[in-house]
C-alpha positions as CSV (number, residue, x, y, z in Angstrom):
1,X,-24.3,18.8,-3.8
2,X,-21.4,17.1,-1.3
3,X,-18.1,17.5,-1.7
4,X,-16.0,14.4,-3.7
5,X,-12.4,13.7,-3.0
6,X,-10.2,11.8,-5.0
7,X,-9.9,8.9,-3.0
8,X,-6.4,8.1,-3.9
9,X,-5.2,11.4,-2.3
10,X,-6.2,10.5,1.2
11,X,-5.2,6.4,0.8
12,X,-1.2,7.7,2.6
13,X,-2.4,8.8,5.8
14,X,-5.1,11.2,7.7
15,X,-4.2,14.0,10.0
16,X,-6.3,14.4,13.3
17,X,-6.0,17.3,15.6
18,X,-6.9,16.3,19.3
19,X,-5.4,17.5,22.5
20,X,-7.2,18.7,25.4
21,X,-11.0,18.9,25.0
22,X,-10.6,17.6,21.2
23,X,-10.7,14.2,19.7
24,X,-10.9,12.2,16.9
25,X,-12.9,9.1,15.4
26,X,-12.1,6.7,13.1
27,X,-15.0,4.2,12.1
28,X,-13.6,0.6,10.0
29,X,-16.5,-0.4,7.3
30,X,-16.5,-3.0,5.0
31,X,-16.2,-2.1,1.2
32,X,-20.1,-1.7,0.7
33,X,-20.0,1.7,2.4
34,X,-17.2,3.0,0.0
35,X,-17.4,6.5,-1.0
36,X,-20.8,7.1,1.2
37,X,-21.4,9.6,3.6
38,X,-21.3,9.1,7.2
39,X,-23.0,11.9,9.7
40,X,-22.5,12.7,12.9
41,X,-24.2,15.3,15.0
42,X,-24.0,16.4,18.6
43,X,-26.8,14.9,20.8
44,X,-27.6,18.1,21.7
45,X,-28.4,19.1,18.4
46,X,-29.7,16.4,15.9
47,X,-30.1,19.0,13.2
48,X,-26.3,20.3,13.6
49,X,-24.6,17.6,11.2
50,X,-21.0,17.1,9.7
51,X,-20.3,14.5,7.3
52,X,-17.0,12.4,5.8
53,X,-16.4,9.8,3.3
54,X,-15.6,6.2,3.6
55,X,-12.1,6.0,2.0
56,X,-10.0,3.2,1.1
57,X,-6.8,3.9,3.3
58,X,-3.5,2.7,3.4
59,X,-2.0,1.1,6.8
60,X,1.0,-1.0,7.4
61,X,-1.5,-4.6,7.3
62,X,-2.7,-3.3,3.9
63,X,-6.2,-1.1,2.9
64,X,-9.0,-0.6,5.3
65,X,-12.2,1.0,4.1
66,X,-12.6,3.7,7.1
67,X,-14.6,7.6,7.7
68,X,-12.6,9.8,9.7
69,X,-13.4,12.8,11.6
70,X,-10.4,14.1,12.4
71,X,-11.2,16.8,14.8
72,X,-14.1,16.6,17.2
73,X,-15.1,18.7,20.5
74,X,-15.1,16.1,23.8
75,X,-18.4,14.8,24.1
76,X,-21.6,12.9,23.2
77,X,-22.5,12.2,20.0
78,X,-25.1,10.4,17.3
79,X,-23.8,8.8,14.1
80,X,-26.3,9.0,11.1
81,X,-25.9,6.8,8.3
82,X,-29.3,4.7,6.1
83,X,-27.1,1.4,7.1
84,X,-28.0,1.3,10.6
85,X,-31.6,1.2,11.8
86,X,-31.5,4.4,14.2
87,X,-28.6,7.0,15.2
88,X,-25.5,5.4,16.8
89,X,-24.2,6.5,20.3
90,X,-20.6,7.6,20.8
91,X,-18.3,9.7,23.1
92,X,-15.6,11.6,22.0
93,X,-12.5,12.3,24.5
94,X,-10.7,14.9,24.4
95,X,-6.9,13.7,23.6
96,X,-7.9,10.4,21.8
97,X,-8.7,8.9,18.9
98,X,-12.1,6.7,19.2
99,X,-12.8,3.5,16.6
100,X,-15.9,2.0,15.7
101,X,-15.9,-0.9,14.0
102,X,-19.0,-1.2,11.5
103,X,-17.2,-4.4,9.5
């Protein structure tokens, strides 16, 4: 069984942790993938997955629905999720934060 957060604690803010050879990613969704589990995996290893939630989270403009991995090793990557029609290419970089929008 997955983990469940209470949504409401994580709607102030998220913490990411990059620097050199670490990075973050931050994919927007509409409210239709709320609460659902979003994988990712290196390309290396398809079998090698993490997961987050979708969240409602607070910004200055108001809520955006959003999954956030908040801590990633630079480099190539495959996001898993029964919304999209085959795994989704992305590339991590070590000191930034990458966004996907999925709206």
């Amino acid at each position: 069984m997955g983990e469940h957060h209470h949504e409401a604690d994580f709607e102030q803010g998220v913490m990411v942790d990059v620097g050199p050879g670490v990075g973050a990613l931050v994919i927007y969704t509409g409210e239709d993938l709320r609460s659902q589990e979003i994988e990712i995996s290196p390309v290396s290893n398809d079998a090698k997955r993490m997961h987050t939630d979708v969240l409602r989270r607070k910004t200055a403009g108001g809520y955006v629905f959003a999954a956030v991995f908040g801590s990633l090793v630079e480099g190539e990557y495959r996001l898993w999720h029964p919304s999209r029609p085959s795994p989704v290419p992305v590339r991590i970089a070590g000191g930034e934060v990458t966004e996907l929008d999925w709206r």
